[in-house]
N, C-alpha and C positions, 0 to 999 in steps of 0.2 A: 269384610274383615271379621274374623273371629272374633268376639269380645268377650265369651263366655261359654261355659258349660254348664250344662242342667244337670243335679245331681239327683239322682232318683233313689231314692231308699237313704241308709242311712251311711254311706260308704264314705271316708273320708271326711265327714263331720262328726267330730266328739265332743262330747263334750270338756270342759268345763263351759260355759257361755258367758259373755259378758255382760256385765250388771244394764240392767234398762236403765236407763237414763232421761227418756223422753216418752212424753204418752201426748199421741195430737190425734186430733178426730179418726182418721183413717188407721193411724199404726204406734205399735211400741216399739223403741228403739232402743238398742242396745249399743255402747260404743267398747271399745277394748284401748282405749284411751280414753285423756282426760281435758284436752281440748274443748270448747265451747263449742256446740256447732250451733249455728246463726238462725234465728226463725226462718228466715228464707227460704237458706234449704230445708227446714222442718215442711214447710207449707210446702215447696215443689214437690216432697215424696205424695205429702198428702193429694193434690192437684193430679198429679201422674197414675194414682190409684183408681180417682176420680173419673179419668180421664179414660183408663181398661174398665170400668166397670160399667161407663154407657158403652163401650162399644160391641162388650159383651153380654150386654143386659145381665150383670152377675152382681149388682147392688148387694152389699152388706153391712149389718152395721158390726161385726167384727173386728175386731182391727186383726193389721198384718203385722207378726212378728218379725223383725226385722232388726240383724246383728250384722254393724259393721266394723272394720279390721283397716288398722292403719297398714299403709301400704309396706311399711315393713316389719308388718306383725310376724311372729313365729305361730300362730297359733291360727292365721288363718288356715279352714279348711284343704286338703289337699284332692282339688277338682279340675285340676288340669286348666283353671282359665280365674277370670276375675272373682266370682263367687257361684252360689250353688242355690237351688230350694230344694230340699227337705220335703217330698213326697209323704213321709211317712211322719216327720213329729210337724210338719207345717210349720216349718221356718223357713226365711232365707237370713245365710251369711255371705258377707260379699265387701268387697273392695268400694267406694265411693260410686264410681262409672257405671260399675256395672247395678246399680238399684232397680234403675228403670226396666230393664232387660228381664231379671227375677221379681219384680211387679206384676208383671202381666204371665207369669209361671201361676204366682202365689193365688190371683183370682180367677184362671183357669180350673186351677183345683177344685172350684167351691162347686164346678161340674164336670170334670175331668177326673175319672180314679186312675186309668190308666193310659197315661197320654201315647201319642201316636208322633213319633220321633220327630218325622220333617214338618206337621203341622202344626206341631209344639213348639219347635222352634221357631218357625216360621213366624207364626202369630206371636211371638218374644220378640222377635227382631224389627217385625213392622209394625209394631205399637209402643216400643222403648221408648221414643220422643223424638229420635234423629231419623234423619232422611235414611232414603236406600238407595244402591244404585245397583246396577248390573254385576251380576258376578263371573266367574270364571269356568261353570261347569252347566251342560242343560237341566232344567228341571227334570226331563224325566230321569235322570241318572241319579236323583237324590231322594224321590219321593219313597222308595222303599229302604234307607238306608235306618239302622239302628242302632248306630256307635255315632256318635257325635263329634269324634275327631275325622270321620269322612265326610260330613255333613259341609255341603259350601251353603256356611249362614248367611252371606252376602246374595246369592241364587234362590235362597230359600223363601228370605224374609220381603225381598222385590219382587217375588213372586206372588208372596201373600196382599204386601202392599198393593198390586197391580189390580188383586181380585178385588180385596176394598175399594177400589178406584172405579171398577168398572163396572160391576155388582152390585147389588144387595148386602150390605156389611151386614147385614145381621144372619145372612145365609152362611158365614165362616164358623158360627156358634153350634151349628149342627153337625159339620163337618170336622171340629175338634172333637165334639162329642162319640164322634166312630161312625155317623152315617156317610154310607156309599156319598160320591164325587159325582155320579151320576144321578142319584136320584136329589141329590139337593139342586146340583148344577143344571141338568138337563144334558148335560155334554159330559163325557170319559174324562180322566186325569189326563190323558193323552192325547184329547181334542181339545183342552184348555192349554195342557203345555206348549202344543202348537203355536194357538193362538197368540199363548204369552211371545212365545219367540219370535211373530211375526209383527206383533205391533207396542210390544214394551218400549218406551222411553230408557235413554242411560240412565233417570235417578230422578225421584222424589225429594222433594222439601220437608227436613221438618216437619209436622203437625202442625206449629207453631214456630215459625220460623222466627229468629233474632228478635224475639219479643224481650225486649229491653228499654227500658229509659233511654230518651236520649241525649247524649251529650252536647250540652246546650251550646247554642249558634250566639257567639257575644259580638260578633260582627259579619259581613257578610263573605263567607268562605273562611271562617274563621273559627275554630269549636274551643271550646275553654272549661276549665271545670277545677276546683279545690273539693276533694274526696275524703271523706273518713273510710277506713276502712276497717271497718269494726263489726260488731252485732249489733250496735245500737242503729248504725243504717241501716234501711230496710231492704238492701241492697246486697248486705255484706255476706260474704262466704267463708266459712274457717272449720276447723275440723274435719280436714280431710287428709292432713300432715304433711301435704304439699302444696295447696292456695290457699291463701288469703288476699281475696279480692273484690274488686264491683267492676261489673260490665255495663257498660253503654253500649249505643247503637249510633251509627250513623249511614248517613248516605252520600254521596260523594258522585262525583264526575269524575272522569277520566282526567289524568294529571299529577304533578309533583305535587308531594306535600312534605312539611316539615312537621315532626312530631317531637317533642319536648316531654319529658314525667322530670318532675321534683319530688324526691323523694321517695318512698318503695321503693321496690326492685326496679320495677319497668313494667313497660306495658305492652301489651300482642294486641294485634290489630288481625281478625281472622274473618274471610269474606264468606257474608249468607247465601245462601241459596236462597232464594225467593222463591220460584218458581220450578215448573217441572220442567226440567232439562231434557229435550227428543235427542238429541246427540251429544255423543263425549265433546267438552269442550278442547279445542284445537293443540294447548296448552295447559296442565294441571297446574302450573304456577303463574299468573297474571305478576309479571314485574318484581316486586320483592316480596308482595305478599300472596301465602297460598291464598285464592279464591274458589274452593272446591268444596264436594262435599263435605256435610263437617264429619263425621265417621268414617271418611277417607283417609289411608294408610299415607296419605300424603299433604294432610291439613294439617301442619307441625306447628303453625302459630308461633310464629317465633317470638322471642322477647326481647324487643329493643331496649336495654338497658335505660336506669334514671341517669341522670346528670349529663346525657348529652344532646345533641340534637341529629335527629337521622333524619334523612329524606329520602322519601320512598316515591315511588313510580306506581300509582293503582289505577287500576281499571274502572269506568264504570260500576255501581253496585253500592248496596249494603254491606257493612262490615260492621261488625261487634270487637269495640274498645274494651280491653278485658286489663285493666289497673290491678295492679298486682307489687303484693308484699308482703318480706317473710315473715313482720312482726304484726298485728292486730293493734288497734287504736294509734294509727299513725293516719296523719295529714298527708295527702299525696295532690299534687296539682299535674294536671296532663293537657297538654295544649297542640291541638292538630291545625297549620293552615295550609291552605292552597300557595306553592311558591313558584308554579310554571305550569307548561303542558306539556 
C-alpha cells in the first residue's frame, strides 16, 4: 500500500511552518496544532531515528527537522500522499503515520544528494517500522521508474526488505549511494529480481513486532486492566487529532472471548504478525478480528465500542489491545476472557 510520497526539491511545501514545539535527542518538532503530544511517542520518533541510523551507519548528532499536520490541516503540504522530505531545505512535513516512512528519507540524505527513485523508496518502506508483504507488480518493472505515483511501494520496499534478510545489510548503503547492483552484489539487478521472485516469502514482520506491555493475566484465561489515558502514562498517545490511546499486548489460543471497555470509546484488538509469513494466509480475516499484516490495506482494527460486551471468535496468535478515547485523562477498564472454543 502506498503510504507516502517523497517530495524532492521544494514543490508543494511552503512555507509558513509550524512553531517547534518539542526538542528530544534525535529531532525538533513542530506541530500545527495545539494538542499535547505524549513522551512516548516523542521517544518512538527518537528510537525509530535510532533505529535508520544503525542500519545505515549514518550516526548523527544533528537533529531531524520534523513538521507534523493534523490530519485536517489546510496547510499540510500538497505531496500527493501522507507527508513529504524536503531535499533541498532538510525537513520533513507529514501526517502522524507517515514519520517513520520520511525518517529514514531524512537520514539517507546525510549521504544521498541525489537519490535514485525505487531504492529510495524502497529502503523508506522496509525500515519505516512495519512489516512488508508481496506486492502487485515484478520488481523488475519498477526498478527504473522515476514518478512515484507508478512506483509499487508495496514490491519495492519487500524487495529491499528481502535483500536485508538475505545479505549483508550494510551492502544497501553503497547501492543508495549510486553504486552499480552488480559490483556491490556480485549478481545483475535482474539476477537478484529473479531470485527475489523465486524465493520471497508473502510478508515480513515488523522490526519489532507488537512490542507492548502486556495486559495483565488477573486469572487464568482471563486479562483485566483500569487504564489512564493520559501523558502522564508512560504508555499514552495523543496529539495526533484522532487517538488518544494505550496498547497492550496479548497472546491467546484459538477460541471465543468476551471483551468488555468501561469507559473511552472502545477498544480494537488487532492481530501481530510474529513471524515471517512463506504463504498468503488462507483467509485475510481470522473470525472477527483482522489478523494480518499490519500495513495491510485490510488490518482495519475495528473498534468494538465501550459499554457493551462483544464476543469475538480469534485465532491463535498475538494481538495488540489498543484502548482508545476521544478525551485524555480519563479512567478506562477493558476486560478480555476466554468464553468457549
Amino acid at each position: 500500500m502506498v503510504l507516502v510520497a517523497c517530495c524532492v526539491g521544494a514543490q508543494g511545501c511552503a512555507e509558513p511552518l509550524p512553531p517547534i514545539r518539542y526538542v528530544t535527542e534525535k529531532a525538533l518538532i513542530g506541530t500545527d496544532f495545539d494538542e499535547e503530544v505524549c513522551p512516548s511517542q516523542l521517544e518512538a520518533i527518537d528510537e525509530q531515528i535510532r533505529f535508520v541510523e544503525g542500519m545505515l551507519d549514518a550516526a548523527s548528532d544533528e537533529k531531524i527537522e520534523i513538521y507534523v499536520y493534523s490530519i485536517d490541516s489546510e496547510s499540510l503540504p500538497s505531496c500527493d500522499g501522507f507527508g513529504c522530505y524536503d531535499y533541498e531545505r532538510d525537513i520533513i512535513q507529514t501526517l502522524w503515520p507517515a514519520i517513520g516512512h520520511e525518517v529514514v528519507h531524512a537520514v539517507e540524505a546525510r549521504f544521498v544528494a541525489r537519490p535514485i527513485r525505487f531504492w529510495s523508496e524502497g529502503i523508506a518502506v522496509a525500515l519505516d517500522g512495519r512489516g512488508t508483504h508481496e506486492g502487485w507488480s515484478p520488481v523488475i518493472d519498477n526498478v527504473g521508474v522515476t514518478d512515484y505515483r507508478e512506483l509499487d511501494y508495496a514490491t519495492t520496499g519487500h524487495f529491499v526488505r528481502w535483500l536485508l534478510e538475505n545479505e549483508d545489510p550494510a551492502l544497501i548503503k553503497p547501492v543508495l549511494k549510486g553504486e552499480s547492483v552488480e559490483a556491490v552484489y556480485g549478481r545483475s539487478i535482474e539476477t537478484l529480481a529473479a531470485e527475489y521472485e523465486a524465493e520471497h516469502p508473502f510478508a515480513y514482520p515488523p522490526w519489532s513486532p507488537c512490542d507492548y506491555r502486556a495486559l495483565p493475566s488477573v486469572e487464568p484465561e482471563r486479562w483485566a486492566e483500569t487504564i489512564e489515558i493520559s501523558c502522564d502514562n508512560p504508555d499514552g498517545t495523543a496529539g495526533e487529532n484522532y487517538r488518544r490511546s494505550v496498547v497492550r499486548s496479548v497472546e491467546l489460543s484459538a477460541g471465543r472471548y468476551a471483551l468488555e471497555t468501561i469507559g473511552g470509546s472502545g477498544t480494537r484488538i488487532v492481530g501481530c504478525q510474529m513471524d515471517v509469513w512463506e504463504e498468503a494466509p488462507p483467509e485475510l480475516a481470522n473470525g472477527d478480528v483482522p489478523n494480518e499484516v499490519e500495513n495491510s490495506q485490510t488490518a482495519v482494527g475495528l473498534l468494538f465500542a465501550s459499554g457493551q460486551v462483544h464476543e469475538l471468535a480469534l485465532t491463535d496468535g498475538t494481538y495488540k489491545v489498543v484502548v482508545a478515547t476521544l478525551e485524555l485523562e480519563e479512567q478506562v477498564s477493558v476486560e478480555l476472557r476466554r468464553v468457549g472454543d
